[in-house]
N, C-alpha and C positions, 0 to 999 in steps of 0.2 A: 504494500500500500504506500501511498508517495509520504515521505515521513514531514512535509513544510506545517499542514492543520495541524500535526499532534505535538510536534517542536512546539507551537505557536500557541495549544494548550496547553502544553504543560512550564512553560518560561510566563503564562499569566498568574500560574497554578503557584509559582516560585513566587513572583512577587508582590502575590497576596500574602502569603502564607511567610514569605522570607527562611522560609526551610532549606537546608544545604541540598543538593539536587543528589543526593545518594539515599536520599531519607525519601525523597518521591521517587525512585527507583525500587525501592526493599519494600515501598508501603504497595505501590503497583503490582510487584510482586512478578517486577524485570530485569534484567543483568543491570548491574551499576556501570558496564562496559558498556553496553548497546546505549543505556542513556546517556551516558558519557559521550560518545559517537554521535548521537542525534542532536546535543547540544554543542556539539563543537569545543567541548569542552579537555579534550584528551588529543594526545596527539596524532590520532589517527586523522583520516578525513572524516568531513561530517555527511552522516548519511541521508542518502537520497530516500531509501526507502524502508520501509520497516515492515519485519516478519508480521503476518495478519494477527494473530493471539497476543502479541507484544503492543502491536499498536490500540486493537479492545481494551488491553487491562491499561495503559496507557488514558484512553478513551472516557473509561469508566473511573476513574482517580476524579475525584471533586472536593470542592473547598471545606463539603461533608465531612464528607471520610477524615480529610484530614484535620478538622475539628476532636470527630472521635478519635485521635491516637492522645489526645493530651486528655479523655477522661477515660479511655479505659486502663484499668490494671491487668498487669500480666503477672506471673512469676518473675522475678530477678536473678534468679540464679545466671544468666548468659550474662546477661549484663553487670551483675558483680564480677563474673568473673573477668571477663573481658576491663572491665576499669583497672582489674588488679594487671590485668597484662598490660595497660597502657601506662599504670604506673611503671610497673618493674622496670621497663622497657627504658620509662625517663621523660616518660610525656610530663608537662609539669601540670601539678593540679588544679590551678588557678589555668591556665587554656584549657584544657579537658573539660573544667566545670562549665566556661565562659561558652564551650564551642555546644554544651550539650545544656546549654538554659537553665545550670543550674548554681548554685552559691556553693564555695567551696564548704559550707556546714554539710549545702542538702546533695552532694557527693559523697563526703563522707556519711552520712545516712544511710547513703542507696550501697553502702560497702557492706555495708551490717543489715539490708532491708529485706524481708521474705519478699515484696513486692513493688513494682515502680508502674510508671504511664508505659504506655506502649512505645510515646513519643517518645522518653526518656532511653529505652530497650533501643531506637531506630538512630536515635544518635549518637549513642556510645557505639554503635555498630557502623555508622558512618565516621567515628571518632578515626576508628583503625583505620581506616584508609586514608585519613587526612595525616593522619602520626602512625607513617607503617614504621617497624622496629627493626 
């Protein structure tokens, strides 16, 4: 499918939302590489067109949905753990917190937390890719 309408929704989707464009890739529940590529954002080229199933979930991403990741709760176990990997690593806590909307108290919270936002789980997982180790 020609990928220009769904670049064009989801860069409006961005800057409503001001979400890193790896957090509208993982919520889509499409490669962070293909979005990466259709935003021109990577050093590939930027794509002309995009797989039909990528472009629906693409499609179907709304200002909704991503309302709902900042009220639902998940487990935190990935995302503790992954915080502990971006510490170890040397990410410092103060960007980590800053990059995942959170105060370095409500990091450390989410290190000790049975549970976080969904948003929270989507940014600590967008975190690794912004601070690979």
């Amino acid at each position: 499918m020609p990928a220009a309408p769904f670049r064009a929704h989801l860069r409006l989707l961005l800057d409503r939302s001001g979400l890193p464009w790896p957090v509208m890739a993982m919520t889509a529940g499409v490669s962070t590489r293909l979005v990466g590529r259709l935003l021109g954002v990577t050093q590939s080229r930027q794509l002309p067109k995009l797989p039909r199933d990528s472009a629906l979930r693409l499609f179907y991403l709304s200002d909704q949905r991503l309302a709902e990741l900042a009220r639902t709760r998940i487990p935190a176990d990935d995302a503790r753990r992954q915080v502990e990997e971006l510490l170890a690593r040397g990410c410092s806590p103060l960007a980590l917190a800053r990059y995942c909307r959170l105060s370095t108290a409500e990091l450390d919270t989410l290190r000790h937390s049975s549970t976080c936002t969904e948003l929270t789980a989507l940014l600590v997982r967008s975190a690794r890719l912004q601070y690979p180790g």
